[in-house]
C-alpha distance (Angstrom), angle and dihedral (degrees) to the residues before:
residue distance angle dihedral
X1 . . .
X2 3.85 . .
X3 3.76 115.0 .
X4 3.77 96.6 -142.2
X5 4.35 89.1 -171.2
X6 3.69 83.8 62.1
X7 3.83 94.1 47.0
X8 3.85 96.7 47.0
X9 4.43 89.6 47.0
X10 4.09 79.9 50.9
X11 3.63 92.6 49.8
X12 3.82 94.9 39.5
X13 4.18 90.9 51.6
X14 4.28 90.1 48.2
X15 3.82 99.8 46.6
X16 3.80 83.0 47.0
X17 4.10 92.8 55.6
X18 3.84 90.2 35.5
X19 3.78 93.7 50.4
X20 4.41 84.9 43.9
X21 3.46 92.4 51.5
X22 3.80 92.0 46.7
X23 3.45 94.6 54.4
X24 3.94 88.5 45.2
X25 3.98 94.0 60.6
X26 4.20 81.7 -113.7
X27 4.00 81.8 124.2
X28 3.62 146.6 28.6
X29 4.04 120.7 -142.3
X30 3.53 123.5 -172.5
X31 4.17 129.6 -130.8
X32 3.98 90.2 -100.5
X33 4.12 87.2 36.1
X34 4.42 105.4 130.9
X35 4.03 102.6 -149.5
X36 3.55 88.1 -162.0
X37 3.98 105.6 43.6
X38 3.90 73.1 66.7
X39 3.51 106.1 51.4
X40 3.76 84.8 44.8
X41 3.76 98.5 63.7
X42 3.73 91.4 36.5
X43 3.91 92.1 54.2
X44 4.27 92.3 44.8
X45 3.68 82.9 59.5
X46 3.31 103.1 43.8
X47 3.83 91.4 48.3
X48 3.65 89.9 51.2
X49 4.03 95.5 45.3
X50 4.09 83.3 55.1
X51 3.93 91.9 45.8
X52 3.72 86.7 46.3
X53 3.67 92.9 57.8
X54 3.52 104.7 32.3
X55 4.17 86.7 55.9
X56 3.93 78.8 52.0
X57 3.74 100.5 63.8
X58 3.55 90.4 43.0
């Protein structure tokens, strides 16, 4: 089962680095660049890398 309140605090915390290291010069975008298309396949991975090992320890 996906815990979607998990997903979205993922997703909050990444478009909150991305748009920091944006702003820093750290990386370029481009005019047709989606911000959040990013932070969404960032977050599904991260989400599943923390699944992954939580089901681990278990």
């Amino acid at each position: 089962m996906i815990n979607y309140i998990m997903l979205y605090k993922i997703r909050k915390k990444v478009k909150k680095i991305l748009k920091e290291k944006i702003s820093d010069g750290e990386l370029e975008t481009t005019p047709t660049s989606c911000l959040g298309c990013v932070a969404d396949e960032i977050s599904w991975e991260i989400y599943y890398l923390l699944k992954e090992s939580k089901s681990e320890k278990s």
